[in-house]
Structures are given as structure tokens and as C-alpha cells.
GUMIBA-517368 format. One record per residue (C-alpha): x negated, y negated, z; residue in three letters. Coordinates in Angstrom, 1 decimal. Layout:
<seros>
<sero><u>X</u><v>Y</v><w>Z</w><rest>ALA</rest></sero>
...
</seros>
This chain:
<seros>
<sero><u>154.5</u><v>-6.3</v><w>131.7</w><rest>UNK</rest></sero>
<sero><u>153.6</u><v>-9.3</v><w>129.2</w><rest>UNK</rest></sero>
<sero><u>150.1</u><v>-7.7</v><w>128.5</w><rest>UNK</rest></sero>
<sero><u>151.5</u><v>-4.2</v><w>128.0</w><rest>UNK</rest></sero>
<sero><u>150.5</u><v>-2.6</v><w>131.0</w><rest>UNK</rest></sero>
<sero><u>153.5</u><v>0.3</v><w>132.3</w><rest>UNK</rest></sero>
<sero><u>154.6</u><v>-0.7</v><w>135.8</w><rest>UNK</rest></sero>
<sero><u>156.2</u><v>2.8</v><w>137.7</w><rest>UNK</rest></sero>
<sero><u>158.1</u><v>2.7</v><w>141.4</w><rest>UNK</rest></sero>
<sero><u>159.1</u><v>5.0</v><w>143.7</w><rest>UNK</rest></sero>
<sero><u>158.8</u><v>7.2</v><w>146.0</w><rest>UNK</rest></sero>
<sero><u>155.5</u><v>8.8</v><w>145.4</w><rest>UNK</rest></sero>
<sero><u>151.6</u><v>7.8</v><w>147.4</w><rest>UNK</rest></sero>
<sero><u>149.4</u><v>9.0</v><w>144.1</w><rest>UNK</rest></sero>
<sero><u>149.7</u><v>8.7</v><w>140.2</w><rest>UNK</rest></sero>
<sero><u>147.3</u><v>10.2</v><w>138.1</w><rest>UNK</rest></sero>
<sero><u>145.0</u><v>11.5</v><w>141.1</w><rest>UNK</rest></sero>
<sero><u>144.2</u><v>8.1</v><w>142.7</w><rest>UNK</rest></sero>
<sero><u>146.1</u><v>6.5</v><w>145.5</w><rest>UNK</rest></sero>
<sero><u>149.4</u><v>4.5</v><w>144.4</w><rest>UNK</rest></sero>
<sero><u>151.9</u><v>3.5</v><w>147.9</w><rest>UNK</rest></sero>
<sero><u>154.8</u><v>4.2</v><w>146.0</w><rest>UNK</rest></sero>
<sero><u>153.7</u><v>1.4</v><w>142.4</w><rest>UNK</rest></sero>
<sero><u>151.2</u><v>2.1</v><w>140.3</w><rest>UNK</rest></sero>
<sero><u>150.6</u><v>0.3</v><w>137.0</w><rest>UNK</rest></sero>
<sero><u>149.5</u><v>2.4</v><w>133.1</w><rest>UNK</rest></sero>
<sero><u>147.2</u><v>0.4</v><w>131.0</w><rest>UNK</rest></sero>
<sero><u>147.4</u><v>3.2</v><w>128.1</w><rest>UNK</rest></sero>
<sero><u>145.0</u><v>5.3</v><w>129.2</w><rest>UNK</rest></sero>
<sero><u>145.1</u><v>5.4</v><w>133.1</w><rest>UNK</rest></sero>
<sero><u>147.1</u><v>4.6</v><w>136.0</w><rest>UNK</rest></sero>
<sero><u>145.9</u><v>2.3</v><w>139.3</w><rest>UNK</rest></sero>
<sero><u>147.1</u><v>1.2</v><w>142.3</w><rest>UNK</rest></sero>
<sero><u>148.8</u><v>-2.5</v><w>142.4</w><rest>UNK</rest></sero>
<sero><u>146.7</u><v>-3.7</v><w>145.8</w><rest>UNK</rest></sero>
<sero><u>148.0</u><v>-1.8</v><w>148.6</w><rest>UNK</rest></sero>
<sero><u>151.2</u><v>-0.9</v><w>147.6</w><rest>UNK</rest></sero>
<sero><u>154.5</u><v>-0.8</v><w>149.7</w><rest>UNK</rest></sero>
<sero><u>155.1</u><v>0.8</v><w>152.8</w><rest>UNK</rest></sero>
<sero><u>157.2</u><v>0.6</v><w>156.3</w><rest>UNK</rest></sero>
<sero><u>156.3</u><v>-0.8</v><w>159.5</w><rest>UNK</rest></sero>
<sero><u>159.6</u><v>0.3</v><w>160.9</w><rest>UNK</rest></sero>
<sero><u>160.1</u><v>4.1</v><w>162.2</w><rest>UNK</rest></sero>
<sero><u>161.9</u><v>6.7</v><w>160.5</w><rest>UNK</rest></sero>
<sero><u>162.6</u><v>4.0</v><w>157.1</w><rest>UNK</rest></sero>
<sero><u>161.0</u><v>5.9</v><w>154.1</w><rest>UNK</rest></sero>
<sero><u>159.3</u><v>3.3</v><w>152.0</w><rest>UNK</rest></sero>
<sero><u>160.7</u><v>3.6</v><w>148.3</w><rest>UNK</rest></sero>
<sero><u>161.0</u><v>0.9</v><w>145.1</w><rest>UNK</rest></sero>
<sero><u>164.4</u><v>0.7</v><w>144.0</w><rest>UNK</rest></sero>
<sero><u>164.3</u><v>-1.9</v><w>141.5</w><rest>UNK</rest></sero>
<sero><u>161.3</u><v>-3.4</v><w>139.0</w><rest>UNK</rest></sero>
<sero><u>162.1</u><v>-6.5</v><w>137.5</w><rest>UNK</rest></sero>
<sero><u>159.4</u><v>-8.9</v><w>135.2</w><rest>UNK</rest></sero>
<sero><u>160.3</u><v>-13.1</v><w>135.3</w><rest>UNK</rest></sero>
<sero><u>160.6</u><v>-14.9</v><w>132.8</w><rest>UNK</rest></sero>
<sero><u>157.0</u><v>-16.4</v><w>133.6</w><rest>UNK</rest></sero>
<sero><u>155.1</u><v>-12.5</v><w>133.6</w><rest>UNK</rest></sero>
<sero><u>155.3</u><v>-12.2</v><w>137.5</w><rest>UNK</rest></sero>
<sero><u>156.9</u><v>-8.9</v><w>138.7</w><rest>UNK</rest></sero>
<sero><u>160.0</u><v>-9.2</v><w>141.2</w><rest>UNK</rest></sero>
<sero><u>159.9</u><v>-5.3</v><w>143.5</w><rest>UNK</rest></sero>
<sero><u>163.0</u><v>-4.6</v><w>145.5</w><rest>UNK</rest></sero>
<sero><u>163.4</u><v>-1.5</v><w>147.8</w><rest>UNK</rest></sero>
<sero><u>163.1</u><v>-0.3</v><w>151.2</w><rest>UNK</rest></sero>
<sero><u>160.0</u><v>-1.6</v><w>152.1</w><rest>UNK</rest></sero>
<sero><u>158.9</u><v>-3.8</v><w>155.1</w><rest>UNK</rest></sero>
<sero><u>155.5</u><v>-4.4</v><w>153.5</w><rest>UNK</rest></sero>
<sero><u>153.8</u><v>-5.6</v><w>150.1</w><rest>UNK</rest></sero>
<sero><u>149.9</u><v>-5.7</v><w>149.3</w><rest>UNK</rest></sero>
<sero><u>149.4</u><v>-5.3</v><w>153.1</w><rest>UNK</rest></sero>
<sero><u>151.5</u><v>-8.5</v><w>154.0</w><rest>UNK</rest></sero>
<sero><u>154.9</u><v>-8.1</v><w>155.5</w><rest>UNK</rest></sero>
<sero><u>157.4</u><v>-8.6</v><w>152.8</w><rest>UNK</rest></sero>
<sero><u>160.8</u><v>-7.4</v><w>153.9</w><rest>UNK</rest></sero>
<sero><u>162.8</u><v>-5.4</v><w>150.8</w><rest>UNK</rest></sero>
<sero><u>161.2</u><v>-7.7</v><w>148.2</w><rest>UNK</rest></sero>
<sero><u>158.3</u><v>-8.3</v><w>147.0</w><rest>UNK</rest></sero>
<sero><u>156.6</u><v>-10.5</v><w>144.1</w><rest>UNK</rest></sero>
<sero><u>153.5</u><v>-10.2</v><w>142.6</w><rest>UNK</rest></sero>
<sero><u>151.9</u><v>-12.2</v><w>139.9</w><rest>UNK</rest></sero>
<sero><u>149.1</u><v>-14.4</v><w>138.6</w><rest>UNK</rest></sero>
<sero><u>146.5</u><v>-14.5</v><w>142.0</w><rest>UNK</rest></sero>
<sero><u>145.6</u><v>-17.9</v><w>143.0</w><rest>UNK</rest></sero>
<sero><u>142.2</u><v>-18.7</v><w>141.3</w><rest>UNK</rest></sero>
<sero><u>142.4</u><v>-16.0</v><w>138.3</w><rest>UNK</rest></sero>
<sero><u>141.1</u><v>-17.3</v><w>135.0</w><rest>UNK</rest></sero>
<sero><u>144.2</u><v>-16.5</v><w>133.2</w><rest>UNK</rest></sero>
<sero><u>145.5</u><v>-19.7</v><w>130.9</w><rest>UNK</rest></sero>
<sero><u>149.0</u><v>-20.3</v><w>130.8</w><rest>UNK</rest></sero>
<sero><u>148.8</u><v>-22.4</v><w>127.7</w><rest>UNK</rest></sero>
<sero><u>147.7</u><v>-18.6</v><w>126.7</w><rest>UNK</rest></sero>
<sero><u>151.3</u><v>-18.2</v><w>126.1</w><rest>UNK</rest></sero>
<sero><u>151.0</u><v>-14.8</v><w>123.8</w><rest>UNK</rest></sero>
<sero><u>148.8</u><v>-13.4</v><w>126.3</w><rest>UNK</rest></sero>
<sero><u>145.6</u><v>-12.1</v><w>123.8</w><rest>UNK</rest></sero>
<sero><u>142.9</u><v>-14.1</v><w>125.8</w><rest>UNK</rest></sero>
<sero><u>142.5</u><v>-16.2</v><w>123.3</w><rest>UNK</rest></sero>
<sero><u>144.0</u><v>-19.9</v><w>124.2</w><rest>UNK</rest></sero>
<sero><u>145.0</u><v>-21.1</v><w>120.4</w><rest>UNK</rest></sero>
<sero><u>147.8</u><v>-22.9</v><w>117.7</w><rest>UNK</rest></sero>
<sero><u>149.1</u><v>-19.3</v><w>117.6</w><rest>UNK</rest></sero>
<sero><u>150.7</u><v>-19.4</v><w>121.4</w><rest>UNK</rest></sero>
<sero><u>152.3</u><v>-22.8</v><w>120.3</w><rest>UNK</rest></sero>
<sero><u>153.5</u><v>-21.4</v><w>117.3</w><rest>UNK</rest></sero>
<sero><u>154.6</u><v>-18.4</v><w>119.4</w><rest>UNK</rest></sero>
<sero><u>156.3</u><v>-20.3</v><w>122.3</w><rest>UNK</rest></sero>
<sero><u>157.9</u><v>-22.4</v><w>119.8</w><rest>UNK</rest></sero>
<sero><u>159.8</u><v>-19.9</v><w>118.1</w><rest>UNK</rest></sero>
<sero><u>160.5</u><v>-17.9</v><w>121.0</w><rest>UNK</rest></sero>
<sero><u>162.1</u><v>-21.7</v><w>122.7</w><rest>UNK</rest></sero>
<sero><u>163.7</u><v>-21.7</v><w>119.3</w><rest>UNK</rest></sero>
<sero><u>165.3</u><v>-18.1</v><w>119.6</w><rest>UNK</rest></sero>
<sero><u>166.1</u><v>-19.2</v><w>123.4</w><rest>UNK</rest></sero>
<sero><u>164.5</u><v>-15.7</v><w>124.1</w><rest>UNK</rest></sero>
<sero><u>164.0</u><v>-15.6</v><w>127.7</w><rest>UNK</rest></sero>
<sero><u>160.1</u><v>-15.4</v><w>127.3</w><rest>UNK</rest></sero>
<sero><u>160.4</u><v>-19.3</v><w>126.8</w><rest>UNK</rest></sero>
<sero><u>161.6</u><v>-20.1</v><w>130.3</w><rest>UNK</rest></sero>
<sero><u>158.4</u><v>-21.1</v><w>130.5</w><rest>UNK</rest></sero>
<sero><u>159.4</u><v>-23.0</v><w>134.3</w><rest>UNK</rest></sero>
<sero><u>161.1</u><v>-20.0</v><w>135.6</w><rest>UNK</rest></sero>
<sero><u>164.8</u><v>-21.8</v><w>136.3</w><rest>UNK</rest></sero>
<sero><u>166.0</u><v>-19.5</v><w>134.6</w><rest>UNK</rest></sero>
<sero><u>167.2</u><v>-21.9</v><w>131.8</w><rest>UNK</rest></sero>
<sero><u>165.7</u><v>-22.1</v><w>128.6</w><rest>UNK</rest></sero>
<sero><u>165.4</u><v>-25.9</v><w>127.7</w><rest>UNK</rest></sero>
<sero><u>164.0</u><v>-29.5</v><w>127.3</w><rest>UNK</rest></sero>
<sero><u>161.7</u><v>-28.9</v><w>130.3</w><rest>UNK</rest></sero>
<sero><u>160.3</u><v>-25.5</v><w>129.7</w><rest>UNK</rest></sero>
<sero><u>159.0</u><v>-27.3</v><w>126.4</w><rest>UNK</rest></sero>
<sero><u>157.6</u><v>-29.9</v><w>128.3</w><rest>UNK</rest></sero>
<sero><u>155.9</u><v>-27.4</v><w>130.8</w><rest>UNK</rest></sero>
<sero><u>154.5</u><v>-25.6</v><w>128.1</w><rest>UNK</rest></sero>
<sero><u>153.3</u><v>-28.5</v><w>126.0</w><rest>UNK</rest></sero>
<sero><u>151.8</u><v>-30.0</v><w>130.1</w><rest>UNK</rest></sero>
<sero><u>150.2</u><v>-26.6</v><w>129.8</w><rest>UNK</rest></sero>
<sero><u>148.9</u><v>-26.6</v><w>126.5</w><rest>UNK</rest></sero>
<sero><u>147.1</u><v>-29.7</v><w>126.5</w><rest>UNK</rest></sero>
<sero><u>145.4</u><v>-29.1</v><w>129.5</w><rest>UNK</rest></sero>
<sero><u>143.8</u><v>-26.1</v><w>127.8</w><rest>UNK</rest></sero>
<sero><u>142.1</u><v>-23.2</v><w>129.6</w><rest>UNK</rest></sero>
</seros>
């Protein structure tokens, strides 16, 4: 994940002792559960992750037989990201917590690479208007 955290799916219910429905994230020193987890509301369809994806904007796309995602129904795929409300900055582009010249100079060279951290709009383009997101986002500061 963009902050270093270790994102694991499968087809397990625990990692490291505490209750994981088959995805669990490492932070370095210890695993947890991501919400709920995945599992099945349909009969005899073992819940398992197939596939761990992250976007281009730090969100994480989850494919697998599942019918169910953080306890809403989410049929084989399943996103999670930024929750509505969190305190995290986008214009925090480098993602230290600390909103400053060095996530400009950061997204600039990455836009500048075309790395595909600099899709900053998530079209999966890297371009004119994932500069201008960024820039929207950096002047509206954290």
C-alpha cells in the first residue's frame, strides 16, 4: 500500500492470532483485520481473495469469490480506500503526514517519469489533468 502497510488475501479467518475474513493488512510489526473482511452469503461458495490490486490513487481493488465486503454486499469485487470524512490530505501526495513543497516536488517528478503514482485522477492516464487535479489539490491544502 502507499504508506507501507503489507496487504495478504486468501483463504484463511485469522493472521497473527486476531480475526482476519480471509484479508488482513502488516504495518511492520503486526497484522489486523481490514473491517469485516470478505465472506459468502451464498451456500456451499467458499469465500477466498484471488486477486490484490492497489490504484493508481492508493485505494485497494479485491477480486475473489466473495458475495460480501466490510459487511456490505459486494459481489466478487470489492474496493476499499480513503473513508469518507478521514483526515488524510490528498495534496499529501508522498504520504508522510506532513502536507508540504516536497509532495509537489515529489508528484512532479513522478508526472514527469509518467510513473503510474501520478495518475493522480485515476483514468488511468497519466496527463494534463492529473496535474491539474493535483495542483486543485494542493492549493486547497489539508
Amino acid at each position: 500500500m502507499p504508506n507501507g502497510d503489507l496487504v495478504a488475501g486468501g483463504d484463511f479467518t485469522t493472521a497473527g492470532g486476531l480475526p482476519a475474513n480471509r484479508i488482513a493488512k502488516w504495518n511492520g510489526s503486526e497484522w489486523s483485520a481490514l473491517g469485516s473482511g470478505l465472506n459468502s452469503l451464498v451456500s456451499g461458495l467458499n469465500p477466498t481473495v484471488q486477486a490484490l490490486a492497489v490504484m493508481p490513487n492508493g485505494d485497494l481493488a479485491v477480486g475473489g469469490s466473495f458475495t460480501t465486503a466490510g459487511g456490505q454486499v459486494s459481489t466478487y469485487f470489492a474496493r476499499w480506500g480513503i473513508p469518507p470524512g478521514c483526515n488524510q490530505c490528498r495534496g499529501d501526495f508522498n504520504r508522510d503526514q506532513v502536507f508540504d513543497f516536497f509532495d509537489y516536488l515529489d508528484f512532479v517528478n513522478d508526472f514527469a517519469a509518467n510513473a503510474p503514482t501520478a495518475d493522480f485522477n485515476a483514468d488511468t492516464v497519466v496527463d494534463l489533468f492529473d496535474y491539474l487535479s493535483f495542483v486543485e489539490a494542493f492549493s486547497v491544502g489539508c
